[in-house]
Backbone as CSV, one residue per row, in Angstrom:
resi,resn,N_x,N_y,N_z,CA_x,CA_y,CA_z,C_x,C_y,C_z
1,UNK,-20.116,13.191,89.252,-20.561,14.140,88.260,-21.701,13.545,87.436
2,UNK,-21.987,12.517,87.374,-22.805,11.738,86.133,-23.846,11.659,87.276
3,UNK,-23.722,11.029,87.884,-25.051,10.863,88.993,-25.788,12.689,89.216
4,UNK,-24.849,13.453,89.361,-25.480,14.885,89.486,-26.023,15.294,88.302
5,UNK,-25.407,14.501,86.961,-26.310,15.160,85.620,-27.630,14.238,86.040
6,UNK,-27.756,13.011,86.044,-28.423,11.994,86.345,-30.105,12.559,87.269
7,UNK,-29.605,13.271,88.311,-30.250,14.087,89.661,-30.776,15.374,88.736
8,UNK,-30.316,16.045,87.523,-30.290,17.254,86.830,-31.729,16.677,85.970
9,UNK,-31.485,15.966,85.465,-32.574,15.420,83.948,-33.525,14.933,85.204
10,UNK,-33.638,13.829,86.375,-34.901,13.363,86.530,-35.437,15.128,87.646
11,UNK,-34.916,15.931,87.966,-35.315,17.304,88.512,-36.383,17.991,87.427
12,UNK,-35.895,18.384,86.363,-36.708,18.226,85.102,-37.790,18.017,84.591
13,UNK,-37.711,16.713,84.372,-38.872,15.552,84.541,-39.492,15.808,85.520
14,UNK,-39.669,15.575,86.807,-40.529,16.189,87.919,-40.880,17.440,88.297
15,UNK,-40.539,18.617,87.665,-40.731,19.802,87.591,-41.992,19.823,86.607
16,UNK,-41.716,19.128,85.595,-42.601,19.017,83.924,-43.542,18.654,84.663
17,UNK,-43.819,17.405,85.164,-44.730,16.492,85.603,-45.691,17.092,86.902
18,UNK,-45.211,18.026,87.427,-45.771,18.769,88.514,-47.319,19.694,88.045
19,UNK,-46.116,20.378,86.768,-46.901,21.065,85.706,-47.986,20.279,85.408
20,UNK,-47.794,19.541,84.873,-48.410,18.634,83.724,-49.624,18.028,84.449
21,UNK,-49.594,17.890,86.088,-50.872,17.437,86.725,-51.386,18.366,87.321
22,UNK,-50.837,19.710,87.418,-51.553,20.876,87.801,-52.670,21.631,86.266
23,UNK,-51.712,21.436,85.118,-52.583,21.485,83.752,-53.519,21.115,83.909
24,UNK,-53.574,19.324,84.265,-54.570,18.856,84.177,-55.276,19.298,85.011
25,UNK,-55.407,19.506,86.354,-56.279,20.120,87.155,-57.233,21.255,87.173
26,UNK,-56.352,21.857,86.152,-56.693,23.761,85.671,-57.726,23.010,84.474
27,UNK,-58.146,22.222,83.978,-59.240,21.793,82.727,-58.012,22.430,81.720
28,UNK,-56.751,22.307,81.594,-56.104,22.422,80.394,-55.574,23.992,80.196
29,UNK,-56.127,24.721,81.406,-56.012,25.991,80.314,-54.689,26.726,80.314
30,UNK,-53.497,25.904,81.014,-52.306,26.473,81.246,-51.513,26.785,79.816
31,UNK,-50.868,27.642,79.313,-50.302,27.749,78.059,-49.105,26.119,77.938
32,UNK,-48.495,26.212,76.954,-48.057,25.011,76.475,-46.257,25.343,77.193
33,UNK,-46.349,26.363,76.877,-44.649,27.269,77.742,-44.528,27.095,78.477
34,UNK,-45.139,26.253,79.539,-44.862,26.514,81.142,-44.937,25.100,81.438
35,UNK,-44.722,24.272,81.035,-44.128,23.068,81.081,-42.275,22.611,80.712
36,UNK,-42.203,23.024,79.472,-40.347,23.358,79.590,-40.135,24.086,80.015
37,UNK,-40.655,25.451,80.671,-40.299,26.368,81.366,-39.854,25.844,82.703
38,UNK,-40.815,25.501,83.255,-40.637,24.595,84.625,-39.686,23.323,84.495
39,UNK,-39.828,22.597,83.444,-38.839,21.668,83.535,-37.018,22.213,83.674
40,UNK,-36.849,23.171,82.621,-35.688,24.289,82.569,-35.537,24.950,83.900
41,UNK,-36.115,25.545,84.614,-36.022,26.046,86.370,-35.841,24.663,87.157
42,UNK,-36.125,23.487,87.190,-36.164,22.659,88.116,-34.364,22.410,88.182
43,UNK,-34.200,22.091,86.669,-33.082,21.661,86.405,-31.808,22.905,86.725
44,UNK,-32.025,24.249,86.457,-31.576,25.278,87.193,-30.935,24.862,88.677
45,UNK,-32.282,24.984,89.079,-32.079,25.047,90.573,-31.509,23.953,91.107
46,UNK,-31.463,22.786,90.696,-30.518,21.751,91.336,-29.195,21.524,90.552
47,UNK,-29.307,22.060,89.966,-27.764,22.460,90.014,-27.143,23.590,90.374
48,UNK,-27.653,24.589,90.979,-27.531,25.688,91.575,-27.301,25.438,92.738
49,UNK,-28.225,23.977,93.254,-28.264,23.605,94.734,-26.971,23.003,94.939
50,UNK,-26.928,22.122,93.923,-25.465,21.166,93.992,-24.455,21.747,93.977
51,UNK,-23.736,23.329,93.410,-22.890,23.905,93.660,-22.758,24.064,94.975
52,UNK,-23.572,24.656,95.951,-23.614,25.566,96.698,-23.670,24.126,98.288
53,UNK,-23.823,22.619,97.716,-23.509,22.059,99.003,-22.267,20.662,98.406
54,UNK,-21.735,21.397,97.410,-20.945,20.650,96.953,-19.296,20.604,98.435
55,UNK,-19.357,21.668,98.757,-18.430,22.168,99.857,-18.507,21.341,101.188
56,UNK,-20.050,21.565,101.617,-20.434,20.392,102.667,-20.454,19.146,102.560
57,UNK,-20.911,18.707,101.526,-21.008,17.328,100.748,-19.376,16.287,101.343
58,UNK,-18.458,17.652,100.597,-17.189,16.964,100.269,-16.784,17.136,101.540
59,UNK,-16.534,18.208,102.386,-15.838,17.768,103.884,-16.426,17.202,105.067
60,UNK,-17.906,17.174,104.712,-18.411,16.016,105.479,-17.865,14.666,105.451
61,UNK,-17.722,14.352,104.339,-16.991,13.154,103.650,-15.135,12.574,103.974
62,UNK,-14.335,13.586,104.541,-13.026,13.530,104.706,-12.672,12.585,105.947
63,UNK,-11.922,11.573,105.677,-11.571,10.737,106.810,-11.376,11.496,108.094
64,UNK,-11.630,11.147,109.266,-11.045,11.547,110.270,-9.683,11.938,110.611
65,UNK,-9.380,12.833,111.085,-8.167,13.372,111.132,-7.576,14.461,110.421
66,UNK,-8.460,14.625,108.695,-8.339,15.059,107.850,-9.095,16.460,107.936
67,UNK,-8.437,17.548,108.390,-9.469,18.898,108.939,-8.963,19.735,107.231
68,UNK,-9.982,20.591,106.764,-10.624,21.707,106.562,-9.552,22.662,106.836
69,UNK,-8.431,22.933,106.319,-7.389,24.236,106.683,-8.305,25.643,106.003
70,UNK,-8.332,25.499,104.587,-8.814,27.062,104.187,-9.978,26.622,103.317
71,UNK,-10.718,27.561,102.628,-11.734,27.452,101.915,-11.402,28.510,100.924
72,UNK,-11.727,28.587,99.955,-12.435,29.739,98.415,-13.049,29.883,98.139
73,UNK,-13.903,31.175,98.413,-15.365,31.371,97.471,-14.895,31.873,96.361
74,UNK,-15.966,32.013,95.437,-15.809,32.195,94.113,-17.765,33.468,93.801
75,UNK,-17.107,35.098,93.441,-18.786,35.421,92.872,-18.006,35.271,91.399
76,UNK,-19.412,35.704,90.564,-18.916,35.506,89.118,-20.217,36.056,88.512
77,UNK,-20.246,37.092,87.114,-21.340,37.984,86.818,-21.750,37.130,85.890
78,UNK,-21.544,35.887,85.413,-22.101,34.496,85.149,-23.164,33.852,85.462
79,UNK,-22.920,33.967,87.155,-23.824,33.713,87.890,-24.152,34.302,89.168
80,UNK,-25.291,35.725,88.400,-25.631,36.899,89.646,-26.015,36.561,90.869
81,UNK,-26.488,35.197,91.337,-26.980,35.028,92.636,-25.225,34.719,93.387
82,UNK,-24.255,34.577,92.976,-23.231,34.302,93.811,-22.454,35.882,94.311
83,UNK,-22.921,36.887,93.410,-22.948,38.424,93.981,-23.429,38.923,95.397
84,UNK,-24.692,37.683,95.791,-25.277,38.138,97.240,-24.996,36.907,97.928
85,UNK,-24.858,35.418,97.461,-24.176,34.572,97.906,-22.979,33.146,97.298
86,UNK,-22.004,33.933,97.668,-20.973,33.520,97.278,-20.891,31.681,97.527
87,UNK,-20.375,31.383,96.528,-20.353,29.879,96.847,-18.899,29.102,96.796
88,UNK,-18.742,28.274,97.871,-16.755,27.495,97.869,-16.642,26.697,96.669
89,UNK,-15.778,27.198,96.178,-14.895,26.898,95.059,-14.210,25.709,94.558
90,UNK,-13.018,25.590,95.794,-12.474,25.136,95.752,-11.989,25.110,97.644
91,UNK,-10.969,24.331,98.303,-10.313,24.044,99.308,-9.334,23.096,99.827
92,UNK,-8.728,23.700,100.855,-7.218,22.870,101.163,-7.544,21.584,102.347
93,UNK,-7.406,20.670,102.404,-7.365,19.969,103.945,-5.876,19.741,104.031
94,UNK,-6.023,19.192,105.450,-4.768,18.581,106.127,-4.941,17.862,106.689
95,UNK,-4.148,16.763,106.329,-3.967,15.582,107.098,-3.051,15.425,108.441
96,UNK,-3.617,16.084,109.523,-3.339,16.333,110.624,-2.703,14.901,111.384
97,UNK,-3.600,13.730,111.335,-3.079,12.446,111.705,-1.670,12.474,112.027
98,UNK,-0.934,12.478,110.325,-0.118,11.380,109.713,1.176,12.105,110.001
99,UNK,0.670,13.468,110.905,1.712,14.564,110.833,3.339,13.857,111.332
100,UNK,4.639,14.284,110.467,5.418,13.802,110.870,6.457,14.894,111.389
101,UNK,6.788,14.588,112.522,8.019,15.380,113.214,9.574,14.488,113.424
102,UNK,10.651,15.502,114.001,11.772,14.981,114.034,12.160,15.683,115.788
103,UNK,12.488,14.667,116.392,12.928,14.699,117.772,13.401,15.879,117.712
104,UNK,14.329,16.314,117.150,15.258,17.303,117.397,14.954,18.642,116.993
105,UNK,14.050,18.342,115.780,13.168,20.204,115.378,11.868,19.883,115.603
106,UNK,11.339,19.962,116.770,10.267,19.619,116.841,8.941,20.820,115.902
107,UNK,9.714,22.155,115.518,8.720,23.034,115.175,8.498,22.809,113.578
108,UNK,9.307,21.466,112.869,9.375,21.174,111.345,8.393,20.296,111.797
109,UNK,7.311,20.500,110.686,6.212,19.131,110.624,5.984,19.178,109.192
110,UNK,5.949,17.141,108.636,5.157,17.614,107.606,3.846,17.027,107.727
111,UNK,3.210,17.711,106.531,1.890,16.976,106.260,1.446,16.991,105.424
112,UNK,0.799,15.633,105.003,0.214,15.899,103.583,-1.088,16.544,103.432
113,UNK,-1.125,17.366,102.212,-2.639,18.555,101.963,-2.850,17.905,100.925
114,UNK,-4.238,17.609,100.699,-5.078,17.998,99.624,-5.793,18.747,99.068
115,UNK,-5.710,19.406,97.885,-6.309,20.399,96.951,-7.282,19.902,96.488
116,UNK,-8.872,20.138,96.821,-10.324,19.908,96.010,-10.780,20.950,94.972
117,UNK,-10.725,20.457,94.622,-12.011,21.594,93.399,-13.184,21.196,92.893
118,UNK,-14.261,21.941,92.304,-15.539,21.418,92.289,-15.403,20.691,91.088
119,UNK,-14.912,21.021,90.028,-14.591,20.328,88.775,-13.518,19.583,88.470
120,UNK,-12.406,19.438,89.372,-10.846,18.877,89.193,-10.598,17.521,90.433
121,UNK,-10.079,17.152,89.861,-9.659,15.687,90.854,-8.752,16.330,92.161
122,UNK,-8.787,15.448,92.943,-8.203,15.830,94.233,-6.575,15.454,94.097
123,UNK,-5.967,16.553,94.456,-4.145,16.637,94.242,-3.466,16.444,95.550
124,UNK,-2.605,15.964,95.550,-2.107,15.547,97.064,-0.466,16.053,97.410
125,UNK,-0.083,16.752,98.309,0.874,17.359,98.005,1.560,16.916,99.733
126,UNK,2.824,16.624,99.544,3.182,16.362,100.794,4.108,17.717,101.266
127,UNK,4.190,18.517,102.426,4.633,19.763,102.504,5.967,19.641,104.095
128,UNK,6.751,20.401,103.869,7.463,20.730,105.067,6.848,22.111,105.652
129,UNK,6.619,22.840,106.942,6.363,23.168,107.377,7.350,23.637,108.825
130,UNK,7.951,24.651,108.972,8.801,25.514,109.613,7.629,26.429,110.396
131,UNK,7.183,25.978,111.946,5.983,26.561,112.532,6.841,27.836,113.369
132,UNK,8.599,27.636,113.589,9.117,28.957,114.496,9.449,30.103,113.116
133,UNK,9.624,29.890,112.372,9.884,30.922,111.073,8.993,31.241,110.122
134,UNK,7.820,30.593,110.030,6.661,30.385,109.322,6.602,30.700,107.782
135,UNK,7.373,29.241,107.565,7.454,28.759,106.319,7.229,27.787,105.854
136,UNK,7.616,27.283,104.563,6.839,25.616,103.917,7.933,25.705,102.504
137,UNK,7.586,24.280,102.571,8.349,23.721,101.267,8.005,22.587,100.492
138,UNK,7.334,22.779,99.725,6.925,21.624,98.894,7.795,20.410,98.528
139,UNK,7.434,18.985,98.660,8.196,17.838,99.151,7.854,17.252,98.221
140,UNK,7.381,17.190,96.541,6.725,16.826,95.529,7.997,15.679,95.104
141,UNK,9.170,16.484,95.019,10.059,15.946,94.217,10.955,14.776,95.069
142,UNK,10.755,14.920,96.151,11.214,14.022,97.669,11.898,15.150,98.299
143,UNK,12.556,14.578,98.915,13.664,15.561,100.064,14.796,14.619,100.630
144,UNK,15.848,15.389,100.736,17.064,14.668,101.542,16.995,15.632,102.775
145,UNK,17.735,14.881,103.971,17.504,15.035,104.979,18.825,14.551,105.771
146,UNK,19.358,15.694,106.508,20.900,14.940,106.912,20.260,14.518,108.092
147,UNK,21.716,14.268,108.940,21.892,12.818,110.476,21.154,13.820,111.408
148,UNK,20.754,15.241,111.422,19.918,15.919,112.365,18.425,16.091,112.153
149,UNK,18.106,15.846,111.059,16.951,16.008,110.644,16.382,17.026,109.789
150,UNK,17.314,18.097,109.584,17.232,19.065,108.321,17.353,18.615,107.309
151,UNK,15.979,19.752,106.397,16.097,19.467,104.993,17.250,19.955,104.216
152,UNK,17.748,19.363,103.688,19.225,19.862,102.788,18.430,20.491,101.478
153,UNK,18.159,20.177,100.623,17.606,21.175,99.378,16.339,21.570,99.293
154,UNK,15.726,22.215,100.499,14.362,22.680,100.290,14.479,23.614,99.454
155,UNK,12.882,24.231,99.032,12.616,25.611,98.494,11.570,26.279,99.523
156,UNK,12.349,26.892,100.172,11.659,27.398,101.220,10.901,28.423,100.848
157,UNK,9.513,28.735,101.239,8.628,29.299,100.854,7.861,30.556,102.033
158,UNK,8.170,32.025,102.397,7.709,32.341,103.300,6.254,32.387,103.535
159,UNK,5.924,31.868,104.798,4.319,32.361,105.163,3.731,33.357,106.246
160,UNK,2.609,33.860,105.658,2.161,34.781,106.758,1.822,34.213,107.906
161,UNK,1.956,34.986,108.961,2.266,34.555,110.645,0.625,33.570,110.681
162,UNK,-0.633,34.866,109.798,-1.542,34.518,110.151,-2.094,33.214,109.311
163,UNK,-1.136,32.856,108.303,-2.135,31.653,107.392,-2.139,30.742,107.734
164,UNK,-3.924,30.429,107.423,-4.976,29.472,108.001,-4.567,27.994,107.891
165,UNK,-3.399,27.718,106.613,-2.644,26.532,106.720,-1.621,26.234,108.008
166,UNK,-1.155,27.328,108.158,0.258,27.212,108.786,-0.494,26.965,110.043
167,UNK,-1.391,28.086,110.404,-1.764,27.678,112.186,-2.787,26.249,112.218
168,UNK,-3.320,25.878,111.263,-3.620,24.182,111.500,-2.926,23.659,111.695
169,UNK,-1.432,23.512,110.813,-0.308,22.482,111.236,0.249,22.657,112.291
170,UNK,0.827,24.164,112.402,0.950,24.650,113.559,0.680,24.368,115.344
171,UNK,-0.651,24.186,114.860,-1.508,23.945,116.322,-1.214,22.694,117.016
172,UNK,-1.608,21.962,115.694,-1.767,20.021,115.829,-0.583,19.398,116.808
């Protein structure tokens, strides 16, 4: 975040400075407004830019193994250009790797997900996953587990046949 304010102020500065040797070029006659003007748009736009590859940035970045389950866009009348292009928000991965199964239910997997957001630290949630009934259960608090391999006090959670979490784990 500091390096992107960092990238914000010298955008700025080189926007000004663009100005400022095109002024000079013009023999001066550019008004005095169109130097913070331009410095104010430079700084705009890269951070406009930085939203909008903040998404790529970050799952380019994900260890191997670690896939991309769902995504969130976000428009907002805040900011009218996300009305014609919407920009990711926030998103889920899965740590497909580390996936753990039990001999005997082979259709229970868990795996741990992480929750990104553009402004929030990354949350890590370890999940059970029921791929023949298509359900989940959050494993935050731990889990007991009898001599077959069932969870004894889940909170089982139903999911749709089609969600984009379930058929990643699902698949793997």
């Amino acid at each position: 975040m500091f390096i992107e304010l960092i990238a914000t102020v010298f955008a700025g500065i080189a926007c000004a400075g663009v100005v400022l040797m095109a002024n000079i070029l013009a023999g001066r006659r550019l008004p005095k407004w169109v130097m913070p003007v331009a410095a104010g748009l430079g700084m705009i736009g890269v951070t406009i830019l930085n939203e909008y590859t903040w998404f790529d940035r970050t799952a380019n970045g994900l260890p191997e193994g670690v896939t991309v389950a769902m995504s969130v866009t976000e428009q907002s009348w805040v900011r009218p250009w996300t009305q014609v292009w919407p920009y990711t928000k926030r998103f889920v991965a899965a740590d497909i790797v580390s996936t753990k199964t039990h001999k005997s239910l082979p259709a229970q997997r868990i795996v741990d997900l992480y929750f990104f957001g553009r402004w929030s630290p990354v949350n890590r949630a370890p999940m059970l996953f029921d791929c023949d009934a298509s359900r989940s259960a959050l494993l935050i608090d731990g889990a007991v587990f009898n001599e077959e391999g069932q969870i004894v006090n889940a909170d089982w959670q139903s999911m749709a046949k089609d969600d984009p979490i379930l058929a990643l784990v699902c698949k793997a």
